[in-house]
BAVOTOR-761571 format. One record per residue (C-alpha): residue number from 1; x, y, z; residue in three letters; chain. Coordinates in pm, whole numbers. Layout:
N
i: NUM X: X Y: Y Z: Z aa: ALA ch: A
...
This chain:
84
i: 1 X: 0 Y: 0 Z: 0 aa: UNK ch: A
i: 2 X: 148 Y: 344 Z: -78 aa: UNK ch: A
i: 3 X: 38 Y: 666 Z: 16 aa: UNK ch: A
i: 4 X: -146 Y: 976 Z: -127 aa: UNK ch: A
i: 5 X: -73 Y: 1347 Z: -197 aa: UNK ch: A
i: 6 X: -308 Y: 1553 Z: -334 aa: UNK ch: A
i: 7 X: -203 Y: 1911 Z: -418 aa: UNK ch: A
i: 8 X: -451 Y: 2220 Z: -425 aa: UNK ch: A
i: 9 X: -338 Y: 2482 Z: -669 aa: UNK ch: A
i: 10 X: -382 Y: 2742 Z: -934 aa: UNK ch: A
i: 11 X: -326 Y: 2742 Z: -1312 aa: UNK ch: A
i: 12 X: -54 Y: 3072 Z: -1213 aa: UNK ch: A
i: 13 X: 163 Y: 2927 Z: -876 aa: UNK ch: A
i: 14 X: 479 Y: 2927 Z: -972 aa: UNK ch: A
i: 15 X: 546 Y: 2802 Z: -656 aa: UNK ch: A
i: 16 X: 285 Y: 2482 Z: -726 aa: UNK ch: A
i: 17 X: 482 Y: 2431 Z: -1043 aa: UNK ch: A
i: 18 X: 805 Y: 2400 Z: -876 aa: UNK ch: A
i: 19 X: 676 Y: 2160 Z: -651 aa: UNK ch: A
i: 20 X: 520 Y: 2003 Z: -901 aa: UNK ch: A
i: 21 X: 831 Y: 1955 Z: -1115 aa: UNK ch: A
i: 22 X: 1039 Y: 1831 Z: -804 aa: UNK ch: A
i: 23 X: 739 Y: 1519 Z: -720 aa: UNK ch: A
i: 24 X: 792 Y: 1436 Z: -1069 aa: UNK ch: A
i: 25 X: 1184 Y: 1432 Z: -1101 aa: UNK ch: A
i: 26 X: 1148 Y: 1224 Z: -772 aa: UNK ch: A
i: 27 X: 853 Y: 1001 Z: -924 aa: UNK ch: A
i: 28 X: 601 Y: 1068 Z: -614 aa: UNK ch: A
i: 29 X: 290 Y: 1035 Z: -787 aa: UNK ch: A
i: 30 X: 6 Y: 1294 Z: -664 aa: UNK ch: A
i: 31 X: -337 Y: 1412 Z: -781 aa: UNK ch: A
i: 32 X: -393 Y: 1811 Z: -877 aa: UNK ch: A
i: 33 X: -659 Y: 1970 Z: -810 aa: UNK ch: A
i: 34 X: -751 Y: 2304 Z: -917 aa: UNK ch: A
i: 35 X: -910 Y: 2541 Z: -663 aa: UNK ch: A
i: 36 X: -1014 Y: 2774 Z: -950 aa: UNK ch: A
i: 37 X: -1196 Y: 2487 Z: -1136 aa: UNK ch: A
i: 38 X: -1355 Y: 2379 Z: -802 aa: UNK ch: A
i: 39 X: -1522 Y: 2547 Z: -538 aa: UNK ch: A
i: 40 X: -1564 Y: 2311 Z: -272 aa: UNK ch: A
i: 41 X: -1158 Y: 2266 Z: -298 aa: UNK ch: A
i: 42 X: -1136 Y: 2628 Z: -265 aa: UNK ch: A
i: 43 X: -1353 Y: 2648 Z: 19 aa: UNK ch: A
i: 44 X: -1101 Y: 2326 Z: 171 aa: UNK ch: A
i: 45 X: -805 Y: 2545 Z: 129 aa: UNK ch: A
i: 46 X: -972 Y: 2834 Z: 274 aa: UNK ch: A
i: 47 X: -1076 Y: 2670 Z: 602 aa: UNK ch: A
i: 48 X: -690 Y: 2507 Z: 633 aa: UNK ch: A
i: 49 X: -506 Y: 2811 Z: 594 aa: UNK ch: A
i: 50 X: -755 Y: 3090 Z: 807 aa: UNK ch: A
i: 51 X: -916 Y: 3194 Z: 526 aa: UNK ch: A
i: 52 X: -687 Y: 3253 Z: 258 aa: UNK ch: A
i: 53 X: -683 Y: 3093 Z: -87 aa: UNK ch: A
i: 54 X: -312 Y: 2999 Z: -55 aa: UNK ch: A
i: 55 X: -157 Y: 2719 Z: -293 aa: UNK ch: A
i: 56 X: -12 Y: 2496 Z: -293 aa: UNK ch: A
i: 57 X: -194 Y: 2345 Z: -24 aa: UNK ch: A
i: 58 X: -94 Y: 1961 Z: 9 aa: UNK ch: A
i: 59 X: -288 Y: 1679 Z: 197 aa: UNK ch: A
i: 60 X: -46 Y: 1363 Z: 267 aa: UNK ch: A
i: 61 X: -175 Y: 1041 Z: 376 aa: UNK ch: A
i: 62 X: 113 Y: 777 Z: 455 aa: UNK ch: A
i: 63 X: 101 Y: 443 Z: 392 aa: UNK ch: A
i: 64 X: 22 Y: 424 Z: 786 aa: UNK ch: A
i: 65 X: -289 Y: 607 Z: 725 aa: UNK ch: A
i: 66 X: -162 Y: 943 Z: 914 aa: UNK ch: A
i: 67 X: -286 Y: 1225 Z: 742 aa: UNK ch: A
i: 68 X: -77 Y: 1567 Z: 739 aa: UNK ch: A
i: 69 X: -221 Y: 1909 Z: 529 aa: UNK ch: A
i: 70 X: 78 Y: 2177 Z: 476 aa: UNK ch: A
i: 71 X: 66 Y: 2493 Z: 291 aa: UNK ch: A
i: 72 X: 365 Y: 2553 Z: 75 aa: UNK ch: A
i: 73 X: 589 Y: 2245 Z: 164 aa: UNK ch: A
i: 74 X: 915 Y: 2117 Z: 65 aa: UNK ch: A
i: 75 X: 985 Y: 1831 Z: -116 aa: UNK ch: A
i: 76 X: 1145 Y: 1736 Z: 183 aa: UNK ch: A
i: 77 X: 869 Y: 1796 Z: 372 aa: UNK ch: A
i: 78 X: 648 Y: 1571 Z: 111 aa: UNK ch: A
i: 79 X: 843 Y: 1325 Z: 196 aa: UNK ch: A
i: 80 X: 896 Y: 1322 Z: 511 aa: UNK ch: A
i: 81 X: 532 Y: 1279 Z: 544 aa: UNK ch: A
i: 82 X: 472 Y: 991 Z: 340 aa: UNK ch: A
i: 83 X: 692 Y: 812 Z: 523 aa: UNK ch: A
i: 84 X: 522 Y: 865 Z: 889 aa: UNK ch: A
C-alpha cells in the first residue's frame, strides 16, 4: 500500500509548479486539483489556511494512514510525510 498526496493549486503558482516539477523528477505520484476549477476545494483550502486561498496546499496520507495538510511544503517535507 502506498500513500497519497493531493495538491490544491492554481493554473498561475509558480510556486505549485516547482513543486510540481520536483514530485515528478522524484517520481512521487500525486493528484492536482484546481481550486479555481472547483469550489468546494477552494472552500477546503480556505478553512486550512484561516481563510486565505493559498496554494499549494498539500494533503499527505502515509502508507500508515496518518494524514498531514501543509501549505507551501518542501519536497522534503512531502516526503517526510509519506513516510510517517
Amino acid at each position: 500500500m502506498s500513500g497519497t498526496v493531493t495538491m490544491y493549486s492554481t493554473s498561475w503558482c509558480g510556486y505549485c509548479r516547482r513543486l510540481k516539477s520536483q514530485l515528478d523528477r522524484e517520481g512521487i505520484a500525486y493528484t492536482e486539483i484546481n481550486i479555481e476549477e472547483d469550489p468546494e476545494s477552494a472552500k477546503f483550502v480556505e478553512e486550512v489556511n484561516g481563510g486565505n486561498q493559498t496554494v499549494p496546499t498539500v494533503v499527505v496520507v502515509s502508507p500508515a494512514g496518518t494524514q498531514a495538510t501543509m501549505t507551501n511544503p518542501s519536497l522534503a517535507q512531502v516526503s517526510q510525510a509519506l513516510s510517517a
